[in-house]
MARBA-3410 file (N, C-alpha, C, O; in Angstrom, 1 decimal):
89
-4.1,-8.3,-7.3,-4.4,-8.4,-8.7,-3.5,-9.5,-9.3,-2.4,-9.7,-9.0 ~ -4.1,-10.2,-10.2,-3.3,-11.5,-10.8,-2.1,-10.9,-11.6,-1.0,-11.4,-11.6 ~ -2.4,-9.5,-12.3,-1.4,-9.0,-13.1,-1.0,-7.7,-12.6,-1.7,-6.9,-11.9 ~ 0.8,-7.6,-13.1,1.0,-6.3,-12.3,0.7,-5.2,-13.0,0.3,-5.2,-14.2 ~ 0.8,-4.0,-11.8,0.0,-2.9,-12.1,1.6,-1.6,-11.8,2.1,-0.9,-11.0
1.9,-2.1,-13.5,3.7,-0.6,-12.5,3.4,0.0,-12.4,3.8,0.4,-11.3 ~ 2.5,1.0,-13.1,1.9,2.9,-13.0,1.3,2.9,-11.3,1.4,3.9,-10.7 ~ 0.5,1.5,-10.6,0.2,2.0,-9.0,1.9,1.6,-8.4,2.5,2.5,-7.7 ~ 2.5,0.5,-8.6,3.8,0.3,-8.2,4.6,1.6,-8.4,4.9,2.1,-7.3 ~ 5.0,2.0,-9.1,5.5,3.4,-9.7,5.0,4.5,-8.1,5.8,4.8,-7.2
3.6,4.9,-8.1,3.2,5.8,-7.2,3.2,5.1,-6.1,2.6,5.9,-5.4 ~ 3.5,4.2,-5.4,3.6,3.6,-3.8,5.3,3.5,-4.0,5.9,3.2,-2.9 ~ 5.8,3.7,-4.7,7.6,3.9,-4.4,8.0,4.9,-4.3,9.0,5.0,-3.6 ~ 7.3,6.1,-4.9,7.3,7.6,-5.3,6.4,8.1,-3.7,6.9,9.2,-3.3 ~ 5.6,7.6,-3.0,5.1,8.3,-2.6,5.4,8.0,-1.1,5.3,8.8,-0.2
5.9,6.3,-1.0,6.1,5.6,0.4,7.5,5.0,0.2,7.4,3.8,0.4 ~ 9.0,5.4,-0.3,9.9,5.1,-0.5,10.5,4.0,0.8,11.3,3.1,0.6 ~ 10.0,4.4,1.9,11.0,3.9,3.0,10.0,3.4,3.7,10.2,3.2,4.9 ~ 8.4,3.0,3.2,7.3,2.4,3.6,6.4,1.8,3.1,5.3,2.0,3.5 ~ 6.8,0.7,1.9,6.5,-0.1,1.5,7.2,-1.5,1.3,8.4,-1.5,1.4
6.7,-2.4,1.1,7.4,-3.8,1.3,6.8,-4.6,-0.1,5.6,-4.7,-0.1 ~ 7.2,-4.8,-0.9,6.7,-5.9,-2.1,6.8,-7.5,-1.8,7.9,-8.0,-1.8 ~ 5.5,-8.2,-1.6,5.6,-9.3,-1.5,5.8,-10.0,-2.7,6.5,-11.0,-2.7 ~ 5.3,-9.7,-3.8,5.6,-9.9,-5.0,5.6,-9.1,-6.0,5.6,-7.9,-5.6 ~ 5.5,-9.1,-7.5,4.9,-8.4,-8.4,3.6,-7.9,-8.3,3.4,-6.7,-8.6
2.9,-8.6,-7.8,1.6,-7.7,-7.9,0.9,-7.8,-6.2,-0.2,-7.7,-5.7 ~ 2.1,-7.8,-5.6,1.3,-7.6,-3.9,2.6,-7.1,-3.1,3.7,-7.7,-2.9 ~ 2.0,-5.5,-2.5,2.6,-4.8,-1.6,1.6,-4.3,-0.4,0.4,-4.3,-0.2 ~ 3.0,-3.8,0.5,1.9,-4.1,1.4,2.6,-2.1,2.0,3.8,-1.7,1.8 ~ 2.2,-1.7,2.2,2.2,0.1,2.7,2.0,0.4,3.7,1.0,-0.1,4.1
2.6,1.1,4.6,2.8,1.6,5.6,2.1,3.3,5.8,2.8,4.3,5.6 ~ 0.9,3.5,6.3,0.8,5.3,6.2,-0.6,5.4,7.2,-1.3,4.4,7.3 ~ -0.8,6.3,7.9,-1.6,6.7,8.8,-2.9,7.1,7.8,-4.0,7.0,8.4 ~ -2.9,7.4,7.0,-3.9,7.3,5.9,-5.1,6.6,5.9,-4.9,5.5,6.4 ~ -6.3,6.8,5.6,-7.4,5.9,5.4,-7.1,5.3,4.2,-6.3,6.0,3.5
-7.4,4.0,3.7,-7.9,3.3,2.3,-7.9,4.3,1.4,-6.9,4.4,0.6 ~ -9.2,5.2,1.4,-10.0,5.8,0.6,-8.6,7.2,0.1,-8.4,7.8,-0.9 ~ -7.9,7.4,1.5,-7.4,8.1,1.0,-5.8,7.8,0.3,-5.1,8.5,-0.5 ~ -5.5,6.5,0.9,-4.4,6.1,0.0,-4.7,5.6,-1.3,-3.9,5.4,-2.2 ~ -5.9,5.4,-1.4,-6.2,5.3,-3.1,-6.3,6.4,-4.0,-6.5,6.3,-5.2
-6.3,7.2,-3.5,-6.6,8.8,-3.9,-4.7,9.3,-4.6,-4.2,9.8,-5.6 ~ -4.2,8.7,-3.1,-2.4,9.2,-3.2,-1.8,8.3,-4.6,-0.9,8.8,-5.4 ~ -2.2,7.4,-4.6,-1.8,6.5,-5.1,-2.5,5.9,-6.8,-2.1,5.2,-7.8 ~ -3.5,6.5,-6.4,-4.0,7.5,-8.1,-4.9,6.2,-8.8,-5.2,6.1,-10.0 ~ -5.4,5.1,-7.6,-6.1,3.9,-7.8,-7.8,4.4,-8.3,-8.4,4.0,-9.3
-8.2,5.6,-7.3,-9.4,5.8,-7.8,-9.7,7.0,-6.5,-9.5,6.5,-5.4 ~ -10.2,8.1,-6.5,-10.1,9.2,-6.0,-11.2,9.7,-6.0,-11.6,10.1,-7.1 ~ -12.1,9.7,-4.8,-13.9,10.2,-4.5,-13.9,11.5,-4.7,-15.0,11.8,-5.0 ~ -13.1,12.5,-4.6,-13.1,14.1,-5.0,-12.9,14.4,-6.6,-13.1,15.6,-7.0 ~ -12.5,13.3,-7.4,-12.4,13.4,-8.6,-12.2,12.3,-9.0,-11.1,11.8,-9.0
-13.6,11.5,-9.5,-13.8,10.5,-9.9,-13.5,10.1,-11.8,-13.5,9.0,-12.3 ~ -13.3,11.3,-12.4,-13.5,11.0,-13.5,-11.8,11.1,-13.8,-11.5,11.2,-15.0 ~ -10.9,11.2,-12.8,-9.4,11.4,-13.2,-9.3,9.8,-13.7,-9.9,8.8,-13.1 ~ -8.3,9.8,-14.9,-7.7,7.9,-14.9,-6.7,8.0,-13.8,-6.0,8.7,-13.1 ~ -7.4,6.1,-13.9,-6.9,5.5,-12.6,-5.4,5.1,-12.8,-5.0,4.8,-14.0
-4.8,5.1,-12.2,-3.3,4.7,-12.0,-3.3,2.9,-12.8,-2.4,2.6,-13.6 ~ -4.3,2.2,-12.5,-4.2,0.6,-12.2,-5.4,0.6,-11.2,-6.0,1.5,-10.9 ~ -5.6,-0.9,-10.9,-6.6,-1.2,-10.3,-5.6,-2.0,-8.7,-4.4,-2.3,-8.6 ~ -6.6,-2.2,-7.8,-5.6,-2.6,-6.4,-6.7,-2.5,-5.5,-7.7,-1.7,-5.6 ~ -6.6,-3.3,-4.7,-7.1,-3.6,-3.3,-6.5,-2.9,-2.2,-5.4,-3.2,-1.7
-7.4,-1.9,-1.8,-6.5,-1.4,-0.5,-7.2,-1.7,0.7,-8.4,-1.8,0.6 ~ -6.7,-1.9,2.0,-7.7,-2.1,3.2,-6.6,-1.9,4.5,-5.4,-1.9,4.2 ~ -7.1,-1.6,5.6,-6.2,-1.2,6.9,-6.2,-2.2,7.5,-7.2,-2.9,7.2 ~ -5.1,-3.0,8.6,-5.1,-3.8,9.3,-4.5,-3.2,10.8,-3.6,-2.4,10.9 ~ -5.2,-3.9,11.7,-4.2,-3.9,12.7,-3.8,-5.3,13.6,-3.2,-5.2,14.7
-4.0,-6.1,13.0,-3.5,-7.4,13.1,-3.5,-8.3,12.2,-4.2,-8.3,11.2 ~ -2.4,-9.1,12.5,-1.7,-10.0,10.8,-1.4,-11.9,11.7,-1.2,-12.0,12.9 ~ -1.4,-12.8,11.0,-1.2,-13.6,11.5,-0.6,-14.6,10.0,-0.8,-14.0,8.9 ~ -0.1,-15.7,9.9,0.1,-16.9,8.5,1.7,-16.9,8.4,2.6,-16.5,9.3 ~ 1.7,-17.3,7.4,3.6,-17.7,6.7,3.5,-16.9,6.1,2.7,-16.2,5.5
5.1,-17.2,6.6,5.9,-15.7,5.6,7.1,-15.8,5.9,7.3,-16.4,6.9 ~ 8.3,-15.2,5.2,9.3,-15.4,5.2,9.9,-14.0,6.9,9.2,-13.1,7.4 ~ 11.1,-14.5,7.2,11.0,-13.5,8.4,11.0,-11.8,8.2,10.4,-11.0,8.9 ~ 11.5,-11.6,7.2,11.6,-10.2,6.5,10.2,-9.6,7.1,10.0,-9.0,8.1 ~ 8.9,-10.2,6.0,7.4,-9.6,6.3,7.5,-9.2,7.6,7.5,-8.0,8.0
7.6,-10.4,8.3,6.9,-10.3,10.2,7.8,-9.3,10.4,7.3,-8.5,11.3 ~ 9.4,-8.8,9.9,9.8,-7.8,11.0,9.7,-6.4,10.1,10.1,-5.3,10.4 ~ 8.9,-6.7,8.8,8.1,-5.2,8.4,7.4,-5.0,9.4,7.6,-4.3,10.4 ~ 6.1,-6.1,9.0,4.9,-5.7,10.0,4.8,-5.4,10.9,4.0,-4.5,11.2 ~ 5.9,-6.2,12.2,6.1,-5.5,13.3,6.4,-4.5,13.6,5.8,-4.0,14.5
7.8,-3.6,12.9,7.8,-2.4,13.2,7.6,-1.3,12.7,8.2,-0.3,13.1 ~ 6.3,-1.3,11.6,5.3,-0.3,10.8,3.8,-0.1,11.9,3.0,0.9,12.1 ~ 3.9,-1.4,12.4,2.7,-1.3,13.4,2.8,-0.7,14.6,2.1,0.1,15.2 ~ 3.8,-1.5,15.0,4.4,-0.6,16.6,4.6,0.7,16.6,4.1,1.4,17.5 ~ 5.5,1.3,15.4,5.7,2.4,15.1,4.7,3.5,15.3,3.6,3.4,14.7
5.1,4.5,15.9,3.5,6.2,15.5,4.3,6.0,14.2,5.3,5.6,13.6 ~ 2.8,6.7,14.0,2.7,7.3,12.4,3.3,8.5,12.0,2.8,9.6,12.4 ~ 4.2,8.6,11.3,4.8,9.8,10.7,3.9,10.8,10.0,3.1,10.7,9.0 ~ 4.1,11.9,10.7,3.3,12.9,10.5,3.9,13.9,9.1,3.2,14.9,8.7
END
């Protein structure tokens, strides 16, 4: 999102304290065994079981399992060890 969103930033700190990474103000990147659909739900973006709740903010959520580009070394040694890592149950 061009502009930040603190009320989703707020709930991805509150909910992924030791598993998220902020590339900037308005781009983080999260760590969770979770579907999309369902970390937008956690995270209070927009929730298919109860569509008519307000949304936290607006955000792009999507799963990856491979990453490639620039970046400072920090990123690459999030990403590597969120990926490598099992998922905490």
């Amino acid at each position: 999102m061009p502009d930040p969103q603190p009320n989703v930033v707020a709930e991805i700190t509150k909910n992924f304290p030791s598993d998220h990474f902020a590339l900037s103000d308005t781009q983080y990147l999260v760590s969770s065994s979770e579907t999309a659909v369902e970390l937008s739900a956690k995270i209070g973006v927009y929730d298919l079981k109860n569509p008519t709740k307000p949304a936290t903010g607006n955000a792009v959520i999507f799963a990856t399992s491979s990453y490639f580009g620039r970046a400072h070394a920090t990123v690459w040694e999030w990403l590597k060890t969120k990926l490598e890592t099992p998922p905490r149950v």
